[in-house]
C-alpha positions in Angstrom: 73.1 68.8 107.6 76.5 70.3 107.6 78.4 67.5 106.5 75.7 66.8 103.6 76.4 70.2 102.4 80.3 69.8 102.2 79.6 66.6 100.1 77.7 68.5 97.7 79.4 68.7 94.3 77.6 72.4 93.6 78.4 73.6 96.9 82.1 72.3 97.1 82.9 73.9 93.2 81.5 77.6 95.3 83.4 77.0 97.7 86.8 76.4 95.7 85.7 79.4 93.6 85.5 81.9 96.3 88.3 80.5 98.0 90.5 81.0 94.7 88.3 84.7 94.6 89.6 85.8 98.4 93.0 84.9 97.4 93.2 87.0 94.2 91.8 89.6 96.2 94.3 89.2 99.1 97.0 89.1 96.5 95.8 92.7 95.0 94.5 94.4 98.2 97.2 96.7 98.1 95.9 98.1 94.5 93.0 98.9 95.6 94.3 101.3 98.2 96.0 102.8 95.2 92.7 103.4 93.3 91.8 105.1 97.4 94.5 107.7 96.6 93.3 108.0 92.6 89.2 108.1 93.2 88.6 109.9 96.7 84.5 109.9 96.0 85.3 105.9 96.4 88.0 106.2 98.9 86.1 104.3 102.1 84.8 101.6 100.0 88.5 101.2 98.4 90.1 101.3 101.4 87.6 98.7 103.3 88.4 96.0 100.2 91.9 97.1 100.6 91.8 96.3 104.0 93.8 92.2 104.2 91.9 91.6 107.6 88.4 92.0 105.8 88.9 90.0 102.8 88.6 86.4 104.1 85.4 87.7 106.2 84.0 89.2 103.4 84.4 86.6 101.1 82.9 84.2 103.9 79.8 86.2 103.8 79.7 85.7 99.9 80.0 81.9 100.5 77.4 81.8 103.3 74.8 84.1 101.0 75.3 81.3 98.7 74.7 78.6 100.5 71.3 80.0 101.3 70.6 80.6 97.9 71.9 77.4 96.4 70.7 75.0 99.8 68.4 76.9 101.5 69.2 79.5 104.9 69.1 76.4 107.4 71.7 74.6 105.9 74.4 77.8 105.4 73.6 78.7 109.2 74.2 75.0 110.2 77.7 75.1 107.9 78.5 78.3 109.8 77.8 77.3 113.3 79.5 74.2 112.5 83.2 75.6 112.6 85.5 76.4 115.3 85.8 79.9 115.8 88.1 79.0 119.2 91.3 80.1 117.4 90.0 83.9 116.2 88.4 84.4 119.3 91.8 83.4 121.0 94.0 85.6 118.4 92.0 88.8 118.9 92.0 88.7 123.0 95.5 87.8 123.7 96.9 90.6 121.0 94.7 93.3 122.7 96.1 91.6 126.4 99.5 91.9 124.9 100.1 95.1 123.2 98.6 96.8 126.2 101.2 99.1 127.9 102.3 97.2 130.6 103.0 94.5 129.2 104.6 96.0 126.6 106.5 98.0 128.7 107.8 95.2 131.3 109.0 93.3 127.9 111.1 96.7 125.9 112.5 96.9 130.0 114.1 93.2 130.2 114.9 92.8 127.1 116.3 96.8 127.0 118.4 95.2 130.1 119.9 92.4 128.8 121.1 95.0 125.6 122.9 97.0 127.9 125.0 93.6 128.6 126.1 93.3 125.1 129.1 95.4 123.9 127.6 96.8 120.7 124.9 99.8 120.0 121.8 99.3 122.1 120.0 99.9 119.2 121.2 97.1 117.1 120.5 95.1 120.2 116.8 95.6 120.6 116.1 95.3 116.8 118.2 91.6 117.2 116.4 90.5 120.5 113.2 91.9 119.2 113.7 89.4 115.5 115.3 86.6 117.6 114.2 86.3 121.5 110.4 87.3 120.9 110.0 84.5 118.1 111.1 81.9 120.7 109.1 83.4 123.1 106.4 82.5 121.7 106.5 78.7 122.5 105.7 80.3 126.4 103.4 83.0 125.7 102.0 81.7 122.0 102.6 83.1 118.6 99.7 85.3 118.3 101.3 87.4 121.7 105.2 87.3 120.4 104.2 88.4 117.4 102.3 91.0 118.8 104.9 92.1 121.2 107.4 91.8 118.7 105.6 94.1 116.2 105.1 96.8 118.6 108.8 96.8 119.5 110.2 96.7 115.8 108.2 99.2 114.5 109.3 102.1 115.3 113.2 101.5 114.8 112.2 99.0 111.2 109.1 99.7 109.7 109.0 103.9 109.4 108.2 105.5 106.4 111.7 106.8 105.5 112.7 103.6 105.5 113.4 101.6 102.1 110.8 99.6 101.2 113.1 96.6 99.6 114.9 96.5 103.6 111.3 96.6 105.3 110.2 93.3 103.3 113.0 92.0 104.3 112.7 92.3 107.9 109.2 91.7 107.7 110.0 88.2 105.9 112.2 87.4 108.3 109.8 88.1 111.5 106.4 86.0 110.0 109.1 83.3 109.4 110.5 83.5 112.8 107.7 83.9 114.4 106.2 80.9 112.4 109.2 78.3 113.4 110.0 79.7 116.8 106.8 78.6 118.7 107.9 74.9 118.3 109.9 74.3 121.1 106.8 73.3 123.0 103.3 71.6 122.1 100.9 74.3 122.6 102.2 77.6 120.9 102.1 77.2 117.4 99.1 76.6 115.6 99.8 74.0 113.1 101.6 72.0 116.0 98.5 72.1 117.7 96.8 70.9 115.4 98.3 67.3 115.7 100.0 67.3 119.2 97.5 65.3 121.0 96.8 63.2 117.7 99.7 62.2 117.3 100.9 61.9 121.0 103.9 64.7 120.2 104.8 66.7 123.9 107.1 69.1 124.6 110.2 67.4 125.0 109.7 65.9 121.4 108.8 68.9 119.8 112.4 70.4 121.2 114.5 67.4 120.5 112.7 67.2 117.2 111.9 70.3 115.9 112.9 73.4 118.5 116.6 73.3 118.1 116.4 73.4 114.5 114.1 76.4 114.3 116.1 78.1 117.2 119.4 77.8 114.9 117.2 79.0 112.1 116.0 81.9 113.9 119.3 83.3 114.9 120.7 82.9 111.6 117.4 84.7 109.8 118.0 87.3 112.2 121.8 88.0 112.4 121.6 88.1 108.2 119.1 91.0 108.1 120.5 93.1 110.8 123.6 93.4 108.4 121.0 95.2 106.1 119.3 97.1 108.8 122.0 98.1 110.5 122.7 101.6 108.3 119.4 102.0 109.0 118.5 101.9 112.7 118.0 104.6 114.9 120.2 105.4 118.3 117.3 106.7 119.6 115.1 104.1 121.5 112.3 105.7 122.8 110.1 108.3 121.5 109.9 112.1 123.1 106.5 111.3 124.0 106.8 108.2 126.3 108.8 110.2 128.8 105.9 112.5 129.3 103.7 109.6 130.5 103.3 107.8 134.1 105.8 105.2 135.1 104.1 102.0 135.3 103.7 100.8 139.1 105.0 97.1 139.1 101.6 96.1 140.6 100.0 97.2 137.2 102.4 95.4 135.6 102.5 92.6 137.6 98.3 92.3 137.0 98.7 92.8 133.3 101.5 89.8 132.8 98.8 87.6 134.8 96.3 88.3 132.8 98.4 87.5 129.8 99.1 84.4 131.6 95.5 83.8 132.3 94.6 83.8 128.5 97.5 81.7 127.2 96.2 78.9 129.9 92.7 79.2 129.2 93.7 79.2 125.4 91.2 76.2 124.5 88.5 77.5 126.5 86.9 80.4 125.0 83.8 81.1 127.2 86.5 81.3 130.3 89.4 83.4 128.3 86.7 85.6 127.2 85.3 86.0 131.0 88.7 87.0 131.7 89.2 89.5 128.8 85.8 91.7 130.3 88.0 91.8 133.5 90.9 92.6 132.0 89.0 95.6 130.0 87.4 96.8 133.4 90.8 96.5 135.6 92.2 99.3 132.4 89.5 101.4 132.8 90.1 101.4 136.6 93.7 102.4 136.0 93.3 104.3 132.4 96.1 106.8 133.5 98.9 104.1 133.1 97.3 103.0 129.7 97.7 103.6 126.1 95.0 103.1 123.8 93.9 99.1 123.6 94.0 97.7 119.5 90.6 96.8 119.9 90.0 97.6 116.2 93.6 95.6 115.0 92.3 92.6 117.3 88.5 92.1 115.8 90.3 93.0 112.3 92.5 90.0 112.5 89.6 87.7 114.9 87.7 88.7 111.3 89.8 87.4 109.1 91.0 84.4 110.9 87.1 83.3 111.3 86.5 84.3 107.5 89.5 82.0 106.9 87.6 79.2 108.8 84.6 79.6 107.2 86.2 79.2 103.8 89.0 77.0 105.0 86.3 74.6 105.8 85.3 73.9 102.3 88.9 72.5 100.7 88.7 69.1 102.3 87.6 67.8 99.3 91.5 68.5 97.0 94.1 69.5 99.7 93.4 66.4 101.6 93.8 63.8 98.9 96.6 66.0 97.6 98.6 65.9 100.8 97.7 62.1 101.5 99.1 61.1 97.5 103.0 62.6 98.4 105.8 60.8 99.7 107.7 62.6 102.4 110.2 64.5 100.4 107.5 65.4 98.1 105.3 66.1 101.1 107.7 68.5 102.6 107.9 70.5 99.4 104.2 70.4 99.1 103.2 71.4 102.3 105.8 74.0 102.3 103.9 75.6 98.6 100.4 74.7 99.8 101.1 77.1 103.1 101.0 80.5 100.9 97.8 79.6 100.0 96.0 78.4 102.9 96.2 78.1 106.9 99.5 76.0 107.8 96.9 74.7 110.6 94.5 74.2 108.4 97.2 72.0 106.3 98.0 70.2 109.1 94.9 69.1 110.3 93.7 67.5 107.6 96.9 65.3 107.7 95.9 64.6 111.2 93.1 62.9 109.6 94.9 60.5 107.4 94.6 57.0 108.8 98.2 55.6 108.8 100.5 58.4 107.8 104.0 57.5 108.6 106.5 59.2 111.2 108.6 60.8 108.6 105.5 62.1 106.9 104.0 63.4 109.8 107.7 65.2 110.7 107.7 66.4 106.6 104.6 67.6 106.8 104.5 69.9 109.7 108.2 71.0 109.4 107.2 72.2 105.6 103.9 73.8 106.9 105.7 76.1 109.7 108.9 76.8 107.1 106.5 77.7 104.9 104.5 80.1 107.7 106.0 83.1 106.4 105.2 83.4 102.9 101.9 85.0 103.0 99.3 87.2 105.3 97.6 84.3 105.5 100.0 81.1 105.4 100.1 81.6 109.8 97.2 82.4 112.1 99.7 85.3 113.7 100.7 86.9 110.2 97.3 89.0 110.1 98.2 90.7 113.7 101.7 91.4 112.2 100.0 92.8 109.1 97.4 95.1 110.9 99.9 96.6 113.3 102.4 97.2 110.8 101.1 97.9 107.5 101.1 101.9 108.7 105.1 101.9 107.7 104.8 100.7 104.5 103.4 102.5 101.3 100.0 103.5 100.7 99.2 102.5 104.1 99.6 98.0 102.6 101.4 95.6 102.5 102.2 94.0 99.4 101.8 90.1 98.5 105.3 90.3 96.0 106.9 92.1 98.5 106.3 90.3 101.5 106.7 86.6 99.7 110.2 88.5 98.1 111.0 89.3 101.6 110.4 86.2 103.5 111.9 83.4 100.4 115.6 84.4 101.7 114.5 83.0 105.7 111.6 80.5 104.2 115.0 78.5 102.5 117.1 79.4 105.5 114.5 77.3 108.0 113.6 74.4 105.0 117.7 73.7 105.0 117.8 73.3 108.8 114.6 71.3 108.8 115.6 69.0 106.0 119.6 68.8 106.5 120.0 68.7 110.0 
């Protein structure tokens, strides 16, 4: 019944429509926390549609309230239980697993260690290692978590409120972008890799003699460039009064916390046993609340939202981006893939050239290098971006973040990682 309904004229022209709809909306989400500040009898409904995380879900309601209108309640419930809601489900546990204070914690403390090593401001350090080293660490631990853990660090040395806003895009820009090329030094960490890896028989030593060295070059450049902005900037001050007033955090804890994490990036494809381990992972910190901080339950279903609302919706552009993306040469393709990433999934993008019967190595290596260079461009261009968004949008004005400025912010790094992809 589902795949009836996706050949449906009707039901594919709603789909496109809404699609187009949720990214208008996305686009203009920061106005309408604007009208929140302008109408306060309005101000929780304002701020809910200017929320990014809830746009794609609500939108995906829309679609699914359609389908039952236009084809009946059966088919819109078999369209929705026909997607793969694997990836949200996986995005929402390991940034709660992530950000929790241990883990946190044992990260700022080896990477706060290897700064001390360096002969030049601590501070300047951490913001580097926290743009550059936490990117790459997400072909071990996943971009969802490095982008997580890389937030969290970053944001209170980057994205505060006295900061300007034109330097904040910046950085920002540079961190979806990194965080969108550096998980490709293995098979398994960044979405639109995944996508294709067992397809297309690409491991891990391909994916670093192919593709990781390229974006690890990329990275450090993307990085080293907008420290020279930041650097008037940043803070000596590394730590916040508060955090000295709390427990240290035995190694044990610590120790239990980085399994767990562990745990979850295994069991990544497997979401009945990751989410088995996330309810012990939720007991073992109420069991030891006193060496916790607050879990971002809310920031993890907000983004597991979105992401799912993305699938739902995502579902229903087979129909032109395939035949689109299958039409290019690989030049072209690169190019393409690279502009079709702002405005849709870079997964989603590569997947559906997974499907094309006898694509050839170069476009295969054009299309997924454009789709990850491209990863940075918008909220929604890389599964991570909505975590980034949700945990840092606080430091930005009227509580958003801004389609211009973030696309502004991340062209400068976006060019930076096409040049190395294309030239080297």
């Amino acid at each position: 019944m589902a795949t009836e309904l996706l050949q449906s004229d009707l039901v594919q022209t709603i789909g496109a429509v809404l699609f187009g709809l949720a990214l208008l909306h996305t686009f203009g989400a920061k106005y309408f926390e604007v009208l929140a500040h302008r109408h306060p009898h309005h101000a929780g409904l304002l701020h809910l549609l200017g929320e990014v995380e809830v746009v794609f879900g609500f939108w995906a309601f829309v679609l699914i309230a359609s389908l039952a209108v236009v084809a009946g309640s059966s088919a819109a419930i078999d369209y929705a239980e026909s997607r793969q809601y694997t990836e949200p489900l996986f995005v929402c546990v390991v940034m709660v697993v992530a950000a929790s204070r241990p883990v946190l914690a044992t990260v700022r403390n080896t990477l706060g260690t290897v700064a001390s090593w360096v002969p030049m401001r601590t501070a300047l350090v951490m913001v580097w290692l926290g743009l550059a080293a936490v990117p790459l660490l997400g072909s071990l631990i996943t971009e969802p978590a490095a982008m997580t853990l890389a937030a969290l660090m970053l944001a209170p040395q980057i994205f505060r409120r006295d900061m300007p806003e034109p330097v904040k895009y910046a950085a920002l820009g540079v961190l979806f972008v990194n965080i969108s090329i550096g998980g490709t030094l293995t098979s398994f960490a960044a979405p639109p890799v995944l996508m294709v890896a067992s397809v297309w028989h690409w491991d891990t030593a391909f994916m670093a003699s192919t593709f990781g060295w390229k974006a690890a070059l990329a990275v450090l450049v993307n990085a080293t460039v907008v420290l020279f902005f930041l650097r008037p900037h940043i803070r000596d001050a590394s730590d916040d009064a508060a955090v000295g007033t709390e427990p240290a955090v035995p190694w044990v804890v610590s120790a239990v916390h980085l399994a767990f994490l562990a745990g979850v990036v295994m069991l990544a494809h497997h979401p009945v046993l990751f989410l088995g381990l996330f309810l012990f992972f939720l007991g073992y910190t109420q069991a030891y609340a006193r060496f916790q901080s607050p879990l971002i339950l809310k920031e993890g279903l907000l983004v597991g939202f979105f992401l799912a609302g993305l699938v739902v919706l995502g579902g229903m552009q087979q129909w032109w981006l395939q035949p689109l993306v299958s039409s290019l040469a690989p030049t072209a393709l690169f190019f393409g893939a690279l502009g079709l990433t702002a405005v849709t999934d870079n997964a989603a993008l590569t997947y559906l050239g997974s499907l094309i019967v006898g694509i050839s190595e170069p476009a295969k290596y054009m299309l997924v290098a454009g789709a990850v260079a491209g990863g940075g461009l918008t909220v929604i261009a890389n599964a991570p971006n909505p975590a980034g968004a949700a945990l840092l949008r606080n430091g930005f004005a009227d509580d958003s973040i801004g389609a211009l400025g973030l696309l502004l912010g991340a062209a400068g790094p976006t060019a930076v990682a096409a040049a190395f992809f294309l030239l080297l």
